[in-house]
C-alpha positions as CSV (number, residue, x, y, z in Angstrom):
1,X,-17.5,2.4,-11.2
2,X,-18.6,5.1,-8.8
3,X,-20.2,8.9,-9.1
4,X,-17.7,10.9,-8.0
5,X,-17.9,14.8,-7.8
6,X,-14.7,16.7,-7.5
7,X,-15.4,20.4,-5.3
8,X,-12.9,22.8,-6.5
9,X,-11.3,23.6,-9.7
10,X,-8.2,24.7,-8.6
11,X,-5.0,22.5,-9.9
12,X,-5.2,19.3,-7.7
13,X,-9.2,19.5,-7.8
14,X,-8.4,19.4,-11.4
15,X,-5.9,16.9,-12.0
16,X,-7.4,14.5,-9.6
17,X,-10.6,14.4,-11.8
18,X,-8.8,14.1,-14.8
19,X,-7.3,11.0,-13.7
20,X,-10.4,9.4,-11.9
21,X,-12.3,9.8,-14.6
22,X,-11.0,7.0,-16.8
23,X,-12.1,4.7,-14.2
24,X,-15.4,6.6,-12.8
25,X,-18.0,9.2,-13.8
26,X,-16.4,12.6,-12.3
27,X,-18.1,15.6,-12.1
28,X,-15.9,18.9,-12.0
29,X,-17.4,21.6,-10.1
30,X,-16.1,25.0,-10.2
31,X,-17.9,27.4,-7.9
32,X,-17.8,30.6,-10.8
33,X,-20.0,29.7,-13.6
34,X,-18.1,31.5,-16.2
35,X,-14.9,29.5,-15.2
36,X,-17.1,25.9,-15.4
37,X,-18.5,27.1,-18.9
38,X,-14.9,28.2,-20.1
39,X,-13.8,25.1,-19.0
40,X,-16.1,23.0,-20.3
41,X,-16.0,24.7,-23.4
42,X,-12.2,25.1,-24.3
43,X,-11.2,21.5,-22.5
44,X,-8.9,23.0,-20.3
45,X,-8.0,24.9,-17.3
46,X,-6.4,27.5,-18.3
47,X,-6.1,29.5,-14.8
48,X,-4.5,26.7,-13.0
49,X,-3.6,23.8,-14.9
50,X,-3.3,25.2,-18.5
51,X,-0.7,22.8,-19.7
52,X,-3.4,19.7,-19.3
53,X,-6.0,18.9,-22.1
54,X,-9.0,18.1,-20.2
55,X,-10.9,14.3,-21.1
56,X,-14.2,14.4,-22.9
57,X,-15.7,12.0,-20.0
58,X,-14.9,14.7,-17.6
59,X,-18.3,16.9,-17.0
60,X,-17.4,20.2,-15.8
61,X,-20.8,22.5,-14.0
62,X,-21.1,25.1,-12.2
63,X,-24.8,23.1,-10.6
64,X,-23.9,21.5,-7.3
65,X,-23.7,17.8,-7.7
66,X,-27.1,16.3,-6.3
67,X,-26.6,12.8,-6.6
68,X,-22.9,11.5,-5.9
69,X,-21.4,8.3,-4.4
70,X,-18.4,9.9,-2.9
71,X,-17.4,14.0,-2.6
72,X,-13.8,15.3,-3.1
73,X,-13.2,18.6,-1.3
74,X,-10.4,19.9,-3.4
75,X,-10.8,23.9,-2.0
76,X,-7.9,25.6,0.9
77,X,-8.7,25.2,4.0
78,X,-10.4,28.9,4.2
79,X,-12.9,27.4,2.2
80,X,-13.3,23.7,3.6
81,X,-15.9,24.7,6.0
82,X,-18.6,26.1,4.0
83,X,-18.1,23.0,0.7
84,X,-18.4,20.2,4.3
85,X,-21.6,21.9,5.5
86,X,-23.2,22.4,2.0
87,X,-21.7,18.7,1.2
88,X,-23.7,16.9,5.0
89,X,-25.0,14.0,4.3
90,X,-22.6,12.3,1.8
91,X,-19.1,10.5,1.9
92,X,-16.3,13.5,1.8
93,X,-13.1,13.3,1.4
94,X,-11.2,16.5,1.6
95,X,-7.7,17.5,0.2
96,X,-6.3,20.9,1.8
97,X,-3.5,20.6,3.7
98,X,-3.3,23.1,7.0
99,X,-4.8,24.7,10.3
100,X,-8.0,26.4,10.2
101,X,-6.9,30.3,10.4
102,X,-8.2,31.4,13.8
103,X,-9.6,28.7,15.2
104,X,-6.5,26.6,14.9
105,X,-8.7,23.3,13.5
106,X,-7.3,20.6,11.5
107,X,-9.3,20.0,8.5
108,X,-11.2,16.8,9.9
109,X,-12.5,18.9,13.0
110,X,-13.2,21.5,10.8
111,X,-15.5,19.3,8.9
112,X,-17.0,17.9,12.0
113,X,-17.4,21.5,12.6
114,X,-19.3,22.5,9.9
115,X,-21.1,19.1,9.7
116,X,-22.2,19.1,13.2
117,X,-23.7,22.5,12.7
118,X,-25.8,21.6,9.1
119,X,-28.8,19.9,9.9
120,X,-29.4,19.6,6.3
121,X,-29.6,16.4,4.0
122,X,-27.1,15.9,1.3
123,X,-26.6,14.3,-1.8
124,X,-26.7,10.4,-0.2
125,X,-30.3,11.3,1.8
126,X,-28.3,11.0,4.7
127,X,-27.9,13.3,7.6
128,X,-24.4,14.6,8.4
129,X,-23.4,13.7,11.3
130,X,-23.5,10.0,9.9
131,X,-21.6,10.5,6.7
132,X,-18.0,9.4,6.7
133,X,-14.8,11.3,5.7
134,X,-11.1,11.4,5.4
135,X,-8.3,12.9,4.2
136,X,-6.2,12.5,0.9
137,X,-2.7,13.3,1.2
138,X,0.7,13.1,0.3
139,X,3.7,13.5,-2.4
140,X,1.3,15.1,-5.2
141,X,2.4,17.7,-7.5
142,X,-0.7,18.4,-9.3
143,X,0.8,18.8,-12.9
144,X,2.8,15.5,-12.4
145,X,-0.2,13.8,-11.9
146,X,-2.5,15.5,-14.2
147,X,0.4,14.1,-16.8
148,X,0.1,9.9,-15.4
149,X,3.0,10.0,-13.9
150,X,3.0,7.5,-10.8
151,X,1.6,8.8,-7.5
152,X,1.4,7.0,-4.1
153,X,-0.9,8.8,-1.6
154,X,-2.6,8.0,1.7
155,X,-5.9,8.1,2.6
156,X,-6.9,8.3,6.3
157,X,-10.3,8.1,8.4
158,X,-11.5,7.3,11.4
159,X,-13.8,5.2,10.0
160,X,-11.6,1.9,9.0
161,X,-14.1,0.3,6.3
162,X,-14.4,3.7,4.9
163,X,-10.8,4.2,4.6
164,X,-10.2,0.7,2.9
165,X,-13.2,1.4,0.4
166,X,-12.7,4.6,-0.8
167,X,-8.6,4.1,-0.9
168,X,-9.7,0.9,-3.0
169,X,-12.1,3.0,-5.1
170,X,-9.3,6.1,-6.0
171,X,-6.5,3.4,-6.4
172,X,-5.7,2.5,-10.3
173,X,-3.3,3.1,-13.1
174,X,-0.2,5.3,-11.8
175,X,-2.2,6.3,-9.1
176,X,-1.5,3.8,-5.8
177,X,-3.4,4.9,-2.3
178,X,-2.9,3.3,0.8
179,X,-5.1,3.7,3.8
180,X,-4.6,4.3,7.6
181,X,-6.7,5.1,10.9
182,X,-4.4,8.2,11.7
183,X,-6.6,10.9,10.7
184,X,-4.8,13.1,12.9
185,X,-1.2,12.2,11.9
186,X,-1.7,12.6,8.6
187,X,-3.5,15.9,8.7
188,X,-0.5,17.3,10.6
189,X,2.0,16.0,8.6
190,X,0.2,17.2,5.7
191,X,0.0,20.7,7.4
192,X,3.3,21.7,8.9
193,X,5.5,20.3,5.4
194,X,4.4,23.3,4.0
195,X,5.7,25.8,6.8
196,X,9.2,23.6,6.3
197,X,9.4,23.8,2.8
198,X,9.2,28.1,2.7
199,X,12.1,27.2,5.4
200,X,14.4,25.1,3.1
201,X,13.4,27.5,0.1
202,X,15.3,30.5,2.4
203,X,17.8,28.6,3.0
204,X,18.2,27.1,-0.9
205,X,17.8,31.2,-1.7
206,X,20.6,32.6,0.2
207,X,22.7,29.1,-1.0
208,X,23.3,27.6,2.5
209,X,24.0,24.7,0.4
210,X,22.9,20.9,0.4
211,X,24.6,20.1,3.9
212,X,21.5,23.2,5.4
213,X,19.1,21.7,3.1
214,X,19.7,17.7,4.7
215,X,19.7,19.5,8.3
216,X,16.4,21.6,7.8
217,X,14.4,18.5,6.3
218,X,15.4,16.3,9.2
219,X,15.2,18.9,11.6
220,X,12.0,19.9,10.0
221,X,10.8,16.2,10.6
222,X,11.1,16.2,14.1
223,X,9.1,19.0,14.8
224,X,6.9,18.1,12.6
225,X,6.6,14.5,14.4
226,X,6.6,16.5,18.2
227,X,3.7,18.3,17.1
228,X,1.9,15.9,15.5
229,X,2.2,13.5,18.3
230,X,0.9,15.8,21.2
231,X,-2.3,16.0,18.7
232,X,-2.8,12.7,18.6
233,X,-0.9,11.4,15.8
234,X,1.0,8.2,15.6
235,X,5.1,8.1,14.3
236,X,4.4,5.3,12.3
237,X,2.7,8.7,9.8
238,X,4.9,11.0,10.2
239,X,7.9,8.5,8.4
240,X,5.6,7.5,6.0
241,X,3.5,9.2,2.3
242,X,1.9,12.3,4.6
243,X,5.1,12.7,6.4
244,X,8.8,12.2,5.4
245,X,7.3,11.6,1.5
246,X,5.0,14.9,1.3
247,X,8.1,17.1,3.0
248,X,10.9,15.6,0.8
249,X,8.9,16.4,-2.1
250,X,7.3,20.3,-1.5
251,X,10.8,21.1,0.0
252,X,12.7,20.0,-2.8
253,X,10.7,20.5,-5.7
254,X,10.8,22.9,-8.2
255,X,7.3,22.7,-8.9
256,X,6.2,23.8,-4.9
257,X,4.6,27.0,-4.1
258,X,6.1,26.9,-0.6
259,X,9.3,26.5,-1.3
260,X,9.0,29.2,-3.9
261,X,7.9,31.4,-1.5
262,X,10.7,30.9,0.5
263,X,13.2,31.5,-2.1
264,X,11.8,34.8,-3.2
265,X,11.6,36.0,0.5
266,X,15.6,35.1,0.5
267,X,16.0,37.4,-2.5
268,X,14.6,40.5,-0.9
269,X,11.3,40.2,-2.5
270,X,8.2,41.3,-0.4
271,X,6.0,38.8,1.2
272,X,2.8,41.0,-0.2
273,X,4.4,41.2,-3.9
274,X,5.6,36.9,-4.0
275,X,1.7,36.1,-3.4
276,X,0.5,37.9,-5.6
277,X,2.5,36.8,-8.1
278,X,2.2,33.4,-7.2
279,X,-1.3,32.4,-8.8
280,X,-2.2,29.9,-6.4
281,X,-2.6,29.6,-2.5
282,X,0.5,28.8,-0.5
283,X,-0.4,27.6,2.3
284,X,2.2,27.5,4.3
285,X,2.2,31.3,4.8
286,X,-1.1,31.0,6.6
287,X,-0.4,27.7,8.6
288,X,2.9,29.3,10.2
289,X,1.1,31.6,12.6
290,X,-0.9,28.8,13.7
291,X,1.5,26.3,14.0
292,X,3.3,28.3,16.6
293,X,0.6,29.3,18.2
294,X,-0.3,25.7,18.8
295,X,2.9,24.7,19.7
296,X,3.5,27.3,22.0
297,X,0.0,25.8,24.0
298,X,1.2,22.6,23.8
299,X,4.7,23.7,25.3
300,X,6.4,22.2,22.1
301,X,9.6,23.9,20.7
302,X,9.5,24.8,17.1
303,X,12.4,26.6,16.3
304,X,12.2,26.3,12.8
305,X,8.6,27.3,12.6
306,X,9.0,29.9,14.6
307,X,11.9,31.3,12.8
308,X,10.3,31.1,9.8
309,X,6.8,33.3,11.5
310,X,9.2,35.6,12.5
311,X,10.4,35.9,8.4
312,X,6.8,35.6,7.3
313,X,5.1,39.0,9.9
314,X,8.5,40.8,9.0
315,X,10.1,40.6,12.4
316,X,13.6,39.3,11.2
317,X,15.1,39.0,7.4
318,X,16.0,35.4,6.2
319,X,19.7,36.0,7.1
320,X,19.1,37.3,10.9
321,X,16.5,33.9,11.4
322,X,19.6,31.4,9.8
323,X,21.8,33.2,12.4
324,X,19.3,32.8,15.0
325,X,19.0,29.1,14.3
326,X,22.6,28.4,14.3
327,X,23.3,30.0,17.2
328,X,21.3,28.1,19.6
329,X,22.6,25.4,21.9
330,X,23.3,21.9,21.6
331,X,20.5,19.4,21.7
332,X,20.5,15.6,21.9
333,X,19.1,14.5,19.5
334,X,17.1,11.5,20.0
335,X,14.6,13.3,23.0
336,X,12.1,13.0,20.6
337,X,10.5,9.0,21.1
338,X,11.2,9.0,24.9
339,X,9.4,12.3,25.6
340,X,6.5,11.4,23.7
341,X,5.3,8.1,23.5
342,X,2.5,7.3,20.9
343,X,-0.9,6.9,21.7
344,X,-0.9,3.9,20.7
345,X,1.5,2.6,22.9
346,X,-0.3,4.4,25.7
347,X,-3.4,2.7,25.0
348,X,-1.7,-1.0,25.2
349,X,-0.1,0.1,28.5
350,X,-3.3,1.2,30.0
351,X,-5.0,-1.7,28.9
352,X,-2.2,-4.2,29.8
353,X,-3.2,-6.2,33.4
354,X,-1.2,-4.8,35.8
355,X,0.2,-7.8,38.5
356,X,-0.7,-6.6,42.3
357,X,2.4,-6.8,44.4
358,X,2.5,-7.7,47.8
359,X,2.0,-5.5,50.6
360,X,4.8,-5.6,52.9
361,X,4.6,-5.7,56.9
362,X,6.0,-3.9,58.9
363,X,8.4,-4.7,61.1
364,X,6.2,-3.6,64.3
């Protein structure tokens, strides 16, 4: 058993902790007091996961967590950077899924960021820049976990010993965590799902049918993988939990804010209006513009992303950006291993002992 303080009371900070604590002594912290005390009090969240009855070993405060084995991150992205610098010091692993709006960061650079720029001690004594972290991602619908039902997620760091120890330490009951080294991968994959799933939501809304669905996933996949690659990420993720799994699921599922964003934009409703009616952060809506942005640096096409920007800032209705994808030309389709080889590969080729061939003489 381990001290484990979950950052965020949102619906995955929330269901995560309700599940860890039959195994170790979670703390909930919620940022607004009165939302910890009402929580505390009633045993439930009713703003985000009201359909869950809370476990009396769960300890829900408002008090930042001064002593804690291991910190969970569970806020957006928008507010990973200030919970990682107020958090140095200890082992963090965050949740959000997305780009850092602005600076275009993924969420472990935005806590190396943050980290790098606190010079305070956390809850371990430590400083830091010497605390490990890693992300937690994959398939996860909060509610569906909240509820038991069986979960398989992956949990990536740079640091391999903390990866094995801390997917060893969330693993248990219906909730199975494997580990990997591609921090990167993961993060990406994780990231640009959600930008495919308001896609496949437009095209579920205007009833394209199951044929557009199957195309937009696998399409979706493979510019998913082309980005993910040219940042540093490995394919081996992007068919795995954090890739194929997390976009099959939050394209697909009735229960994803992304995809119901998309299929309220195909009905006409305004962007403005759907979030804020939504009750939780979509995050996919703010990762679009970044995406492309990135991808257009990179010299990556994205033509689903970028149709789906163009939705998203207005420029084109959901009918015009299907037409727009369906009228451009034939591609082959398997460009995508031969034009970017993984950096892993890379890495054995560089290091691989290269035979010196003879030097020829000339003739004169």
């Amino acid at each position: 058993m381990i001290r484990i303080s979950v950052l965020g009371a949102g619906a995955w900070g929330t269901a995560l902790a309700t599940v860890l604590c039959a195994r170790h002594a979670v703390t909930l912290w919620a940022r607004d007091a009165a939302q910890a005390e009402a929580i505390a009090r009633e045993r439930v969240n009713r703003k985000y996961l009201p359909e869950i009855a809370l476990p009396a070993a769960l300890d829900v405060t408002a008090r930042w967590p001064e002593r804690a084995d291991l910190l969970i991150a569970a806020t957006p992205v928008a507010g990973l950077r200030e919970v990682a610098a107020r958090a140095a010091g200890a082992p963090l692993v965050w949740l959000c899924k997305g780009f850092e709006s602005g600076t275009g960061l993924l969420p472990h650079q935005v806590v190396a960021a943050a980290r790098g720029a606190s010079g305070r001690r956390g809850a371990s004594g430590q400083r830091g820049a010497r605390a490990p972290g890693g992300a937690l991602s994959g398939p996860s619908f909060a509610l569906e976990v909240a509820r038991g039902l069986p979960c398989a997620l992956t949990l990536a760091s740079s640091n391999a010993a903390f990866a094995r120890a801390t997917a060893a330490a969330l693993h248990g009951g219906r909730l199975r965590v494997y580990y990997s080294g591609d921090l990167s991968g993961v993060e990406v994959g994780g990231a640009v799902k959600n930008v495919m799933a308001i896609a496949v939501g437009i095209a579920d809304g205007l009833a394209l049918g199951q044929n557009a669905r199957a195309a937009l996933i696998t399409r979706g996949l493979a510019e998913i993988t082309r980005l993910g690659i040219a940042l540093g990420g490995q394919v081996e993720s992007f068919m795995g939990l954090a890739g194929a799994g997390d976009l099959i699921l939050t394209a697909t599922g009735d229960l994803s804010r992304n995809r119901r964003v998309g299929l309220e934009l195909a009905r006409g409703r305004p962007l403005a209006e759907i979030l804020g009616t939504l009750g939780h952060v979509a995050e996919g809506v703010h990762t679009a513009r970044e995406v492309l942005r990135i991808a257009t640096q990179h010299r990556i096409e994205m033509p689903i992303t970028q149709a789906v920007s163009a939705v998203l800032e207005g420029k084109l209705a959901p009918p015009q950006a299907v037409e727009q994808l369906l009228a451009r030309d034939p591609k082959e389709e398997a460009r995508l291993a031969r034009s970017f080889p993984s950096p892993r590969r890379k890495s054995r080729a560089a290091a691989r002992p290269r035979t010196p061939r003879p030097r020829r003489r000339s003739k004169d």
